[in-house]
Each structure stands twice: as C-alpha cells, then as structure tokens.
N, CA, C and O atoms as CSV, one atom per row, in Angstrom:
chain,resi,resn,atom,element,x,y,z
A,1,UNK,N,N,22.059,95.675,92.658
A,1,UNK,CA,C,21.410,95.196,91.463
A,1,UNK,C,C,20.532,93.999,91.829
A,1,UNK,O,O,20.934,92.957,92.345
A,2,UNK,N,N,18.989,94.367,91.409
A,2,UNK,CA,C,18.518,92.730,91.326
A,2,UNK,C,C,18.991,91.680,90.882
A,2,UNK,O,O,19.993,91.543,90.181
A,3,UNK,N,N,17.980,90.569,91.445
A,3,UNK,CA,C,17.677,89.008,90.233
A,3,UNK,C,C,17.207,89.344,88.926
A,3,UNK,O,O,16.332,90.199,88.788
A,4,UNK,N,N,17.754,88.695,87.877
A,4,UNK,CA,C,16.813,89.069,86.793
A,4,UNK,C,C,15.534,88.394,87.013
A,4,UNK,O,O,14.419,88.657,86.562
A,5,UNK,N,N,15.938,87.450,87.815
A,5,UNK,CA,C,14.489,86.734,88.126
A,5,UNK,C,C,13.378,87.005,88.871
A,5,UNK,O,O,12.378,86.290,88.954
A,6,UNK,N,N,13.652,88.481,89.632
A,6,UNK,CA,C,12.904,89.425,90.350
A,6,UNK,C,C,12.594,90.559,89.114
A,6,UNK,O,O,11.504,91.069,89.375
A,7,UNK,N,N,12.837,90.806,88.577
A,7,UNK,CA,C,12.357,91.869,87.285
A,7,UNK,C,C,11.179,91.850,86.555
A,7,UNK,O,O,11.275,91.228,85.497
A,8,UNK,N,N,9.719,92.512,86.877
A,8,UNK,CA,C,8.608,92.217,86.173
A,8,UNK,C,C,8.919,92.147,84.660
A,8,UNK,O,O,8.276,91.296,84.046
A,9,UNK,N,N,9.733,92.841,84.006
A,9,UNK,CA,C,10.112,92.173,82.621
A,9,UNK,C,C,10.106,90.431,82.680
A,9,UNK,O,O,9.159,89.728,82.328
A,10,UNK,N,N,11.183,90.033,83.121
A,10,UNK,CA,C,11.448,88.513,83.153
A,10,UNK,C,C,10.458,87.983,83.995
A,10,UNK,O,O,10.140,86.823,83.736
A,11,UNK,N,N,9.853,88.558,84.990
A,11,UNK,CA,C,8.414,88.246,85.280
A,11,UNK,C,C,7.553,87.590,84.413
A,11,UNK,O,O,7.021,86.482,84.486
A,12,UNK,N,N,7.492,88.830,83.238
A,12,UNK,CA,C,6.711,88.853,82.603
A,12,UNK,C,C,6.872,87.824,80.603
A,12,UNK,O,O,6.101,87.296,79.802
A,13,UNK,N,N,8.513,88.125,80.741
A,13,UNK,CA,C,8.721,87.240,80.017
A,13,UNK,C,C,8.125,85.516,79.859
A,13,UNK,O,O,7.902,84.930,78.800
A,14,UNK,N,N,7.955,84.930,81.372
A,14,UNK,CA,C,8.058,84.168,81.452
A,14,UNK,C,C,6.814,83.311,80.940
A,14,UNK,O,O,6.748,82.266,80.293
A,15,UNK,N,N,5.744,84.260,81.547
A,15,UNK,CA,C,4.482,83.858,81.252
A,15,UNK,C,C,4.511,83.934,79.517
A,15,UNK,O,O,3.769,83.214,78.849
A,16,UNK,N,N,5.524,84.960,78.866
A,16,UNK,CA,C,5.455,84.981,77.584
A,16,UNK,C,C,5.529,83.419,77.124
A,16,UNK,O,O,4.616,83.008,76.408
A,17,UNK,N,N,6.714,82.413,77.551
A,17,UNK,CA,C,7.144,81.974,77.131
A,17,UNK,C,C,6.297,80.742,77.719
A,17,UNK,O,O,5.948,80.004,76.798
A,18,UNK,N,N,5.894,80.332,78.892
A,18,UNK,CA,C,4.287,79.760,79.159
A,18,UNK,C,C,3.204,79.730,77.971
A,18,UNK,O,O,2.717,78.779,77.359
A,19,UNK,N,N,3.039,80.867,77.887
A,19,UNK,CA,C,2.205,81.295,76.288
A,19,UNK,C,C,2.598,80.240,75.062
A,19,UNK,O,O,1.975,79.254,74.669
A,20,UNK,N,N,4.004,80.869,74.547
A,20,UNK,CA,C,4.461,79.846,73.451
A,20,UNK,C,C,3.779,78.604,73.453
A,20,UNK,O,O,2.929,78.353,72.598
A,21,UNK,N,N,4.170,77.598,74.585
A,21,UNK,CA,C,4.635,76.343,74.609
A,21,UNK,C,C,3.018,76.146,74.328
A,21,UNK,O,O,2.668,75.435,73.386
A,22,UNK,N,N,1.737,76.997,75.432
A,22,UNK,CA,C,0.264,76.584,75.044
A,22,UNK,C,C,0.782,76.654,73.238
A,22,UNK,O,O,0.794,75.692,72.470
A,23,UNK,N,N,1.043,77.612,73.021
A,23,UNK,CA,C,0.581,77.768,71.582
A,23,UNK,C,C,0.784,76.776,70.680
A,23,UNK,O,O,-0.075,76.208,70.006
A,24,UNK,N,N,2.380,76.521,70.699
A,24,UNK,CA,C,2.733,75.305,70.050
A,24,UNK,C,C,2.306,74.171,70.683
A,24,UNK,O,O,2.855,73.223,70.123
A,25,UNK,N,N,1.652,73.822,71.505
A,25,UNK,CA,C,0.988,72.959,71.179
A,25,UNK,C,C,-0.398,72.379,70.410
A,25,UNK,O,O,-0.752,71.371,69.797
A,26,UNK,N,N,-0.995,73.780,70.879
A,26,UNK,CA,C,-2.391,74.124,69.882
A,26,UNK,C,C,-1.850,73.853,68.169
A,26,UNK,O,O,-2.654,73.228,67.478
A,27,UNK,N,N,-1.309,74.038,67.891
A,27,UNK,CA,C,-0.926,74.005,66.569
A,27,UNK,C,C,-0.603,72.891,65.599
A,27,UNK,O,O,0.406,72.336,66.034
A,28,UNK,N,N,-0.985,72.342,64.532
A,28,UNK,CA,C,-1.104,71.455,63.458
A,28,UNK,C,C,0.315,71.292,63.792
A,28,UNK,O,O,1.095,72.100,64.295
A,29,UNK,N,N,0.547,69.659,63.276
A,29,UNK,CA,C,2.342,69.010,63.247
A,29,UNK,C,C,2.752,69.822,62.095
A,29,UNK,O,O,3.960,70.017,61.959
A,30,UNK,N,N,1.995,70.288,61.310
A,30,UNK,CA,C,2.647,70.682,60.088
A,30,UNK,C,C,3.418,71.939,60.305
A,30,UNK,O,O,4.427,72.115,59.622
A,31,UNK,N,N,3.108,72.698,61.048
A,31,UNK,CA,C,3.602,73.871,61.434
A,31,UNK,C,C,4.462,74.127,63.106
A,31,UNK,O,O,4.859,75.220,63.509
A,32,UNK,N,N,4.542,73.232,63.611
A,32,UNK,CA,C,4.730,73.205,65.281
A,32,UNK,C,C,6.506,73.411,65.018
A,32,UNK,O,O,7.131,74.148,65.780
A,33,UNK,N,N,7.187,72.704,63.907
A,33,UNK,CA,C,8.227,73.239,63.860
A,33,UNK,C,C,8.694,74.594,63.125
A,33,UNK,O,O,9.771,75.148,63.347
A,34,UNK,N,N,7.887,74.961,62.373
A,34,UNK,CA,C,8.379,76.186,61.465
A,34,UNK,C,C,8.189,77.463,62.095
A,34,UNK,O,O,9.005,78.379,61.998
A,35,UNK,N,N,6.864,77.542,62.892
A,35,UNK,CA,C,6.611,77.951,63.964
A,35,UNK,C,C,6.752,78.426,65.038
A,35,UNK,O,O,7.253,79.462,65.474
A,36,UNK,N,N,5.935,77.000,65.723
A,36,UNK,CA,C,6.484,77.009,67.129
A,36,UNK,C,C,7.358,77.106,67.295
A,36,UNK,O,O,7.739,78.276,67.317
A,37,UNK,N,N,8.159,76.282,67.486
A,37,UNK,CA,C,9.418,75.711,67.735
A,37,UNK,C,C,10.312,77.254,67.236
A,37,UNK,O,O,11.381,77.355,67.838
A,38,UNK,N,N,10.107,78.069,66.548
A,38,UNK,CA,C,10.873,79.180,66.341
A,38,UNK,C,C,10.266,80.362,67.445
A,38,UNK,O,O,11.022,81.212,67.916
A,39,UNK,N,N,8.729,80.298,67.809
A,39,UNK,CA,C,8.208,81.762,68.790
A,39,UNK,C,C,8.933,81.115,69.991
A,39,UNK,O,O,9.702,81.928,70.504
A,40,UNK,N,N,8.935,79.551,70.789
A,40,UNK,CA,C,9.281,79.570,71.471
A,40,UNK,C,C,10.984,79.879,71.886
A,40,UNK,O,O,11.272,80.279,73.014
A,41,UNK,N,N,11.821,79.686,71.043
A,41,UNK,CA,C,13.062,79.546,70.892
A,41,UNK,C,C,13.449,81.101,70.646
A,41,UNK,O,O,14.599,81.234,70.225
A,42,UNK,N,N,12.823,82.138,70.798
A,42,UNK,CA,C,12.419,83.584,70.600
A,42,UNK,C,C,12.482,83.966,71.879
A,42,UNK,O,O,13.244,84.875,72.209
A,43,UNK,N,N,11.697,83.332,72.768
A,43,UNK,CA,C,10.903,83.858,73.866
A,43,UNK,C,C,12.279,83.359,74.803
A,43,UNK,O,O,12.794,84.264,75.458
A,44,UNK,N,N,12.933,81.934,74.915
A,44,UNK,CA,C,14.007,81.892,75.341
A,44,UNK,C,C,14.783,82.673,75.001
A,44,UNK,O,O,15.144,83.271,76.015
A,45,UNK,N,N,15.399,83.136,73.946
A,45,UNK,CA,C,16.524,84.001,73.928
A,45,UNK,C,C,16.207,86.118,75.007
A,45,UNK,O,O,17.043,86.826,75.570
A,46,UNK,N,N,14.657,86.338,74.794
A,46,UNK,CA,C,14.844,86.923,75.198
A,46,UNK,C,C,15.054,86.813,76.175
A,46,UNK,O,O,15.790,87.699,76.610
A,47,UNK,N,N,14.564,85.627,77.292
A,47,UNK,CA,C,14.720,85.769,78.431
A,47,UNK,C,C,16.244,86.179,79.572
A,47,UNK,O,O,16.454,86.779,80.626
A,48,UNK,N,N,17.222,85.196,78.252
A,48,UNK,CA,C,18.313,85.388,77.889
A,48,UNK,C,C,19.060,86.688,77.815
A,48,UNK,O,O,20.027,86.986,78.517
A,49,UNK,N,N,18.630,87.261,77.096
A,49,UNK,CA,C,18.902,88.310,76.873
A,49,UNK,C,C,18.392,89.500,78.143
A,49,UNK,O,O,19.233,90.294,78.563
A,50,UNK,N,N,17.099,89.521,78.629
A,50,UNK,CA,C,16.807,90.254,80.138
A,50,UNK,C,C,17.616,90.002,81.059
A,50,UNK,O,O,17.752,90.897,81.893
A,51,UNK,N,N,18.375,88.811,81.230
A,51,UNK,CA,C,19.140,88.574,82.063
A,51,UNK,C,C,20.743,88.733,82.152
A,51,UNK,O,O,21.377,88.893,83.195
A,52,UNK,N,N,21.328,88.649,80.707
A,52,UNK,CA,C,22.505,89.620,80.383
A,52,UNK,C,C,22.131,91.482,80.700
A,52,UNK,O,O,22.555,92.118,81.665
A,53,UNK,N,N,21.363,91.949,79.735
A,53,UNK,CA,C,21.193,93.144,80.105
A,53,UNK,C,C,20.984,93.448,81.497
A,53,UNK,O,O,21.450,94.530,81.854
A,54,UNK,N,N,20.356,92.706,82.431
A,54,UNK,CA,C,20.392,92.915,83.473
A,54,UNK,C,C,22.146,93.246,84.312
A,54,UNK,O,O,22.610,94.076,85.093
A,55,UNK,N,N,22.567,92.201,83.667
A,55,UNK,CA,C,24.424,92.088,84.651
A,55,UNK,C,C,24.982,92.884,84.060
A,55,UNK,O,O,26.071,93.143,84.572
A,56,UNK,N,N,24.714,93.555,82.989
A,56,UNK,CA,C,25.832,94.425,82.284
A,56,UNK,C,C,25.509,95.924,82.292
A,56,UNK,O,O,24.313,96.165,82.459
A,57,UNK,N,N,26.330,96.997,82.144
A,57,UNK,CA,C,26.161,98.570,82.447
A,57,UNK,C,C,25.882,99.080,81.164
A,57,UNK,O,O,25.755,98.365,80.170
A,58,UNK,N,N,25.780,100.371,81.171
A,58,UNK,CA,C,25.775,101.403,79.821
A,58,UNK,C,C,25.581,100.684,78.380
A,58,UNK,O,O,24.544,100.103,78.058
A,59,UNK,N,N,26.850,100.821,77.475
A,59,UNK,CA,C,26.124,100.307,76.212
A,59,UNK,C,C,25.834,99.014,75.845
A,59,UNK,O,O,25.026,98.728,74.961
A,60,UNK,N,N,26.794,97.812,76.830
A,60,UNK,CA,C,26.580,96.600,76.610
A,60,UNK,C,C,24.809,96.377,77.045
A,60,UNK,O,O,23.928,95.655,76.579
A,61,UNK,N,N,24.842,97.281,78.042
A,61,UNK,CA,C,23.069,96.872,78.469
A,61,UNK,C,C,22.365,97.622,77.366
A,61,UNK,O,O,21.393,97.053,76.869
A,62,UNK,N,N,22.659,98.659,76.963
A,62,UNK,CA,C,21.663,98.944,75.763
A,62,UNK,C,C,21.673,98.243,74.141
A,62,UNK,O,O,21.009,98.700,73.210
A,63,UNK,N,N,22.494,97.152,74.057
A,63,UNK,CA,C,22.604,96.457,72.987
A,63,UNK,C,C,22.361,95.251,73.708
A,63,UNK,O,O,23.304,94.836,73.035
A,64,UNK,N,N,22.106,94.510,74.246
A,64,UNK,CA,C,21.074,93.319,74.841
A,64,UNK,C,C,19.794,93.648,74.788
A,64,UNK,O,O,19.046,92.952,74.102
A,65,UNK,N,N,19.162,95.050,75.675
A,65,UNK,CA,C,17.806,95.654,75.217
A,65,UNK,C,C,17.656,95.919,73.914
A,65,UNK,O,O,16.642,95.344,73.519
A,66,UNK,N,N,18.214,96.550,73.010
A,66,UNK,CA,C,18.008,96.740,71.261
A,66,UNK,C,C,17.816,95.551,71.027
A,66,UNK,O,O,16.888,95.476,70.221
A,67,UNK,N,N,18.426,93.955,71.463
A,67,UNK,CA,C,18.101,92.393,70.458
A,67,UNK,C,C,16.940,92.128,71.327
A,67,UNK,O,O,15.837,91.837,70.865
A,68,UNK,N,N,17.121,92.201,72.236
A,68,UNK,CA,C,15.467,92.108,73.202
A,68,UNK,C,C,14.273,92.489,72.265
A,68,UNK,O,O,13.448,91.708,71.792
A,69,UNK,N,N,14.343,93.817,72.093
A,69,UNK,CA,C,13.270,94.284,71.708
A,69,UNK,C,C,13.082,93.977,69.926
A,69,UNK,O,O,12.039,94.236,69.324
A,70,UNK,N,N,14.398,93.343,69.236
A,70,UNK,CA,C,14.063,93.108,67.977
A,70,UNK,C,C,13.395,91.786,67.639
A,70,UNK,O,O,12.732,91.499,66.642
A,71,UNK,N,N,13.816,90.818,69.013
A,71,UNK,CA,C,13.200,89.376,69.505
A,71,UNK,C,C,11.546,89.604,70.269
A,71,UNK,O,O,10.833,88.603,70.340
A,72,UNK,N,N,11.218,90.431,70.605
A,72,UNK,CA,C,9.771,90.822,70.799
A,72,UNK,C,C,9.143,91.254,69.412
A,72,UNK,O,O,8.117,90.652,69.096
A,73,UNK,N,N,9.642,92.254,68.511
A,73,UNK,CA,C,9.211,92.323,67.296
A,73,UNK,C,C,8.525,91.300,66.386
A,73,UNK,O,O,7.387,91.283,65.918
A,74,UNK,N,N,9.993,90.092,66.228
A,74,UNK,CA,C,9.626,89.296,66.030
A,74,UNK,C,C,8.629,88.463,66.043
A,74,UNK,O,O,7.844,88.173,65.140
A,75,UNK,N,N,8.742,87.891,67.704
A,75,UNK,CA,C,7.639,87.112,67.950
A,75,UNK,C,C,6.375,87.893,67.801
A,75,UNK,O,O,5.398,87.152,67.698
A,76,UNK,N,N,6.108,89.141,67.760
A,76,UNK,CA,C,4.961,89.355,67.336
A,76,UNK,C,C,4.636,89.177,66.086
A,76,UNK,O,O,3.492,88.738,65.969
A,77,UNK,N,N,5.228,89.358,65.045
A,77,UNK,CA,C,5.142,88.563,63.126
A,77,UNK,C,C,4.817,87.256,63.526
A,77,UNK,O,O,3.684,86.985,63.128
A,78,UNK,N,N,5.309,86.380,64.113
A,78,UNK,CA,C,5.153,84.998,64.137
A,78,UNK,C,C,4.001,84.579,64.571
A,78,UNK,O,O,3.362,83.641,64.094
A,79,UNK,N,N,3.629,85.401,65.687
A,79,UNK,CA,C,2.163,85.073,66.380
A,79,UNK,C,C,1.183,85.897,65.413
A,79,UNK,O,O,0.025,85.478,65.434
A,80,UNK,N,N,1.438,87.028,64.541
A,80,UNK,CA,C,0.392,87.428,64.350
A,80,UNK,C,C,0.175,86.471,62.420
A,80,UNK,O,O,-0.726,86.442,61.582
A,81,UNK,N,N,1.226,86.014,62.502
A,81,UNK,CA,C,1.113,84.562,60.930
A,81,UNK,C,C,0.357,83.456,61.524
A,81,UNK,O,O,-0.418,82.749,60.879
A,82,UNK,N,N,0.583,83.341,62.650
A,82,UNK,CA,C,0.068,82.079,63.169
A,82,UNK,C,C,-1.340,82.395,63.637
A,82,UNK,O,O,-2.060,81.431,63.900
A,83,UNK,N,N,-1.846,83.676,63.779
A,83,UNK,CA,C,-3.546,83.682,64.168
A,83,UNK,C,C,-4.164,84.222,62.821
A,83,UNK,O,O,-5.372,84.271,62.590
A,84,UNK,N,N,-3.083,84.649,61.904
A,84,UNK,CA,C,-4.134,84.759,61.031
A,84,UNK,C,C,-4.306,83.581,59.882
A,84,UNK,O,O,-5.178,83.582,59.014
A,85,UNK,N,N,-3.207,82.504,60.082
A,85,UNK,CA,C,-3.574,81.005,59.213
A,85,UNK,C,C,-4.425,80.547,60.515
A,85,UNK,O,O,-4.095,79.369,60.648
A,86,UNK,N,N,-5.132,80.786,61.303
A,86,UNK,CA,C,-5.838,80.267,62.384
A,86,UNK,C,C,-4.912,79.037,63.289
A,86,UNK,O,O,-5.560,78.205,63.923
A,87,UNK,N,N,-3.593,78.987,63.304
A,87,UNK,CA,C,-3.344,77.947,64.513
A,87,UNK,C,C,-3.524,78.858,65.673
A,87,UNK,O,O,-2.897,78.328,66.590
A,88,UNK,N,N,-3.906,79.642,65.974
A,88,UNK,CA,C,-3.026,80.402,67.533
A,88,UNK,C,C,-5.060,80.839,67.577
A,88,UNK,O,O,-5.679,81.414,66.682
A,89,UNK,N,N,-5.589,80.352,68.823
A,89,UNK,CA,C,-6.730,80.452,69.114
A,89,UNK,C,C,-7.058,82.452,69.765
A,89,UNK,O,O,-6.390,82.927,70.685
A,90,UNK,N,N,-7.847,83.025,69.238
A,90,UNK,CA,C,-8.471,84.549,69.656
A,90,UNK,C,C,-8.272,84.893,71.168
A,90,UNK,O,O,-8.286,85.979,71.748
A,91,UNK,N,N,-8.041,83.346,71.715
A,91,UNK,CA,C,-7.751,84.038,73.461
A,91,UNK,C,C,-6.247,84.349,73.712
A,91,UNK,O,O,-5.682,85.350,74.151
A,92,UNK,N,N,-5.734,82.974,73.220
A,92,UNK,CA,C,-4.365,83.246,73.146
A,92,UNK,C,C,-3.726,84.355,72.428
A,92,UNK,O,O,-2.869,85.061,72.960
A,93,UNK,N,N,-4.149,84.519,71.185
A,93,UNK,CA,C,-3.697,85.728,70.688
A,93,UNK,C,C,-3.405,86.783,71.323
A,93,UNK,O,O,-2.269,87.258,71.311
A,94,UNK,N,N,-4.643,87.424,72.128
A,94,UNK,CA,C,-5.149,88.584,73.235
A,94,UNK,C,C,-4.399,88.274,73.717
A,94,UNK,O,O,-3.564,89.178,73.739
A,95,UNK,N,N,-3.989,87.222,74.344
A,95,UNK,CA,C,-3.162,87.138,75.771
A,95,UNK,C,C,-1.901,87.785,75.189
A,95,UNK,O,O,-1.806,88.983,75.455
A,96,UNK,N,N,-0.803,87.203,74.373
A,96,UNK,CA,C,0.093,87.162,73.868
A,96,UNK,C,C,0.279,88.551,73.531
A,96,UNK,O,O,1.326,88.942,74.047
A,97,UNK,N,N,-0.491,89.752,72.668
A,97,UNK,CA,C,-0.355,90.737,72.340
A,97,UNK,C,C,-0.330,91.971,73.657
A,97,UNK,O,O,0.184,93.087,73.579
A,98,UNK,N,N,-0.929,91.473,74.647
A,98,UNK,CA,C,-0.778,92.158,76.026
A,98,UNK,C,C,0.632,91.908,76.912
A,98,UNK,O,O,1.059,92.626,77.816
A,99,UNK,N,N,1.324,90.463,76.288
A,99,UNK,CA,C,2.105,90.381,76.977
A,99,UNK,C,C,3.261,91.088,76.621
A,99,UNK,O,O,3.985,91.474,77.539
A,100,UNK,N,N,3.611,91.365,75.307
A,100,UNK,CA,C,4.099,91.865,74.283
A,100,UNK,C,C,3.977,92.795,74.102
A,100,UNK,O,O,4.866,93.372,73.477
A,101,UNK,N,N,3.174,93.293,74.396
A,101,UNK,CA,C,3.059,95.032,74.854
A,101,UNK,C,C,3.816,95.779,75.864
A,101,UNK,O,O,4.463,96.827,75.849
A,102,UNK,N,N,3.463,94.713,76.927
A,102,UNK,CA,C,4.083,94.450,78.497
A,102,UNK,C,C,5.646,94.665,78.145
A,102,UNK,O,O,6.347,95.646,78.392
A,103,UNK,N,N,5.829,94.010,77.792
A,103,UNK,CA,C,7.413,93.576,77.299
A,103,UNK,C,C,8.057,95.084,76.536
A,103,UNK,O,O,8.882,95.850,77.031
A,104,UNK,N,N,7.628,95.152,75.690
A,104,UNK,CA,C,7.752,96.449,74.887
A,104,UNK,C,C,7.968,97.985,75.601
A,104,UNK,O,O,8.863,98.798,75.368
A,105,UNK,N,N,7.209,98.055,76.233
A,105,UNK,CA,C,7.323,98.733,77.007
A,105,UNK,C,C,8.517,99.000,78.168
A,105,UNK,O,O,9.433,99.805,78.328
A,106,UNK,N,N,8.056,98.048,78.751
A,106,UNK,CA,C,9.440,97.911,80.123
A,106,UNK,C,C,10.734,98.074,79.382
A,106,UNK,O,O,11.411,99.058,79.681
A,107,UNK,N,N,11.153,97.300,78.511
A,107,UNK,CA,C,12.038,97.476,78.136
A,107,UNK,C,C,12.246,98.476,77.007
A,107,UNK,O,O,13.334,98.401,76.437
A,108,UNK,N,N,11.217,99.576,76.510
A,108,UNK,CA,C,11.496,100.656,75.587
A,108,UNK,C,C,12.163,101.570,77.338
A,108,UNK,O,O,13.312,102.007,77.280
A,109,UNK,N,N,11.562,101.716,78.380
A,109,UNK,CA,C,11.376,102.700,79.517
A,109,UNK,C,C,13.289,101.747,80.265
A,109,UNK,O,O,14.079,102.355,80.987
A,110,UNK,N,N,13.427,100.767,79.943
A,110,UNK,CA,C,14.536,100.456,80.310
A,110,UNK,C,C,15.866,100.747,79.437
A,110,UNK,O,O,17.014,100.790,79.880
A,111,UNK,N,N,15.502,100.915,78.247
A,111,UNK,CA,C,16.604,101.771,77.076
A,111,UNK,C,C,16.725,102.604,77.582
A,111,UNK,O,O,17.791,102.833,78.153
A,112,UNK,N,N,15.643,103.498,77.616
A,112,UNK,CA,C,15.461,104.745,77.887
A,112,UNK,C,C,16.082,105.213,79.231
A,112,UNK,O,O,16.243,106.428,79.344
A,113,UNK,N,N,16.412,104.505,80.151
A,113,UNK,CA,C,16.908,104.953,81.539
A,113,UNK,C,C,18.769,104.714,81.197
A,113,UNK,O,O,19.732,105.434,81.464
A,114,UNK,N,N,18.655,103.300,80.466
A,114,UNK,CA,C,20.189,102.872,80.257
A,114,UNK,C,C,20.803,103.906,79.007
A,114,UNK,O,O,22.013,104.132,78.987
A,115,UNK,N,N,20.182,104.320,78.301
A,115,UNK,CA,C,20.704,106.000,77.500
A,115,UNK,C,C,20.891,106.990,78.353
A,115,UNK,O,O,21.842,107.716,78.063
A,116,UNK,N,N,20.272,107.277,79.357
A,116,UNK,CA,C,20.157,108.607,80.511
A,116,UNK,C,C,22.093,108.454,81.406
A,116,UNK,O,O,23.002,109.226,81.710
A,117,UNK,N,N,21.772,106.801,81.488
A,117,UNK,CA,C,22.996,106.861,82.783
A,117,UNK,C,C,23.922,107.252,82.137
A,117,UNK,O,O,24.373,106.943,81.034
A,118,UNK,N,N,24.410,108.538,83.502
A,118,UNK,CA,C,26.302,108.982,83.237
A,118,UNK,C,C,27.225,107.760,83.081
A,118,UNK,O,O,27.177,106.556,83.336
A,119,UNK,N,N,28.052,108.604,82.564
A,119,UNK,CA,C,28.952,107.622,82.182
A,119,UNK,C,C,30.148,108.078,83.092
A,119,UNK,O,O,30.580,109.206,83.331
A,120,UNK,N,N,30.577,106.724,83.562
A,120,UNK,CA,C,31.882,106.704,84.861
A,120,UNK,C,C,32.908,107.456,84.378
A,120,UNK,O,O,33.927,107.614,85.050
C-alpha cells in the first residue's frame, strides 16, 4: 500500500487546499469566516479523509470515499456562492473547478475499484 501522500488524489487535494487559503484570502472580512474559513476546513477534512480511506479495506474505504466525495460536493456550492457574490476571482474559480473535477473523478474511479474488491 502507498503514502497517502504519494496519491495524485492527495496530490491533488493539496493544491485544492493551496487554492482555499488564496481564496480566503481574496475575500471581504465580512465573509472570510462564513466562507472561507468553512471551504478551507472542507478541503482539510478531505484530505483527511484520502488518507483514512487510503489505510482502510472494503467498506470502511468505501464510506471515507462516499464523505470524500460529499466534502467535494460541497466545496463546490461554496465556491460556486462565493464567485457568483464575486469574492472568488474568474481565475481562481477555473482553477478550483478543474481541481474538483480532478478530485471527483479519482475518487468516483476509486469507489469504483473499492466496490469491485473480493471480499476475504
């Protein structure tokens, strides 16, 4: 078994969560906690969460991936409230929705393998 810290998911998480912190900072005080402070605290748990699912087998790993992917959901509502009251700038956005895609993916194709495995 890998690092989770070798896993282009958590790879890729990470830069997610790089992302956040630009974001919340771009963002009015008025909102940096209701917010921010919630996409980033998102982006930690999944990372969190890639890295349990990583150590664990069969269904425990496919119920870490199911909150994974309901914590990517998420942060996409949050980012997509936050570019359309305009705090979250058109580049960042792009960035963020690619990463999140990224994410979505790997880990829909990582359900999808952790449903396949026999069971001992």
């Amino acid at each position: 078994m890998a690092l989770h810290t070798d896993l282009p998911i958590y790879r890729t998480g990470v830069r997610l969560l790089d992302l956040a912190v630009k974001v919340q900072v771009q963002m009015p005080r008025t909102v940096k906690r209701a917010l921010g402070e919630k996409i980033t605290q998102h982006c930690v748990d999944m990372l969190d969460l890639m890295a349990l699912a990583n150590a664990t087998q069969r269904q425990v790993r496919t119920g870490y991936i199911e909150q994974l992917l309901a914590k990517q959901r998420a942060i996409t509502v949050l980012l997509r409230v936050s570019h359309d009251s305009r705090y979250l700038s058109p580049k960042l956005w792009a960035d963020s929705i690619e990463l999140l895609g990224s994410i979505g993916k790997q880990a829909g194709g990582w359900l999808k393998n952790a449903n396949r495995a026999p069971a001992a």
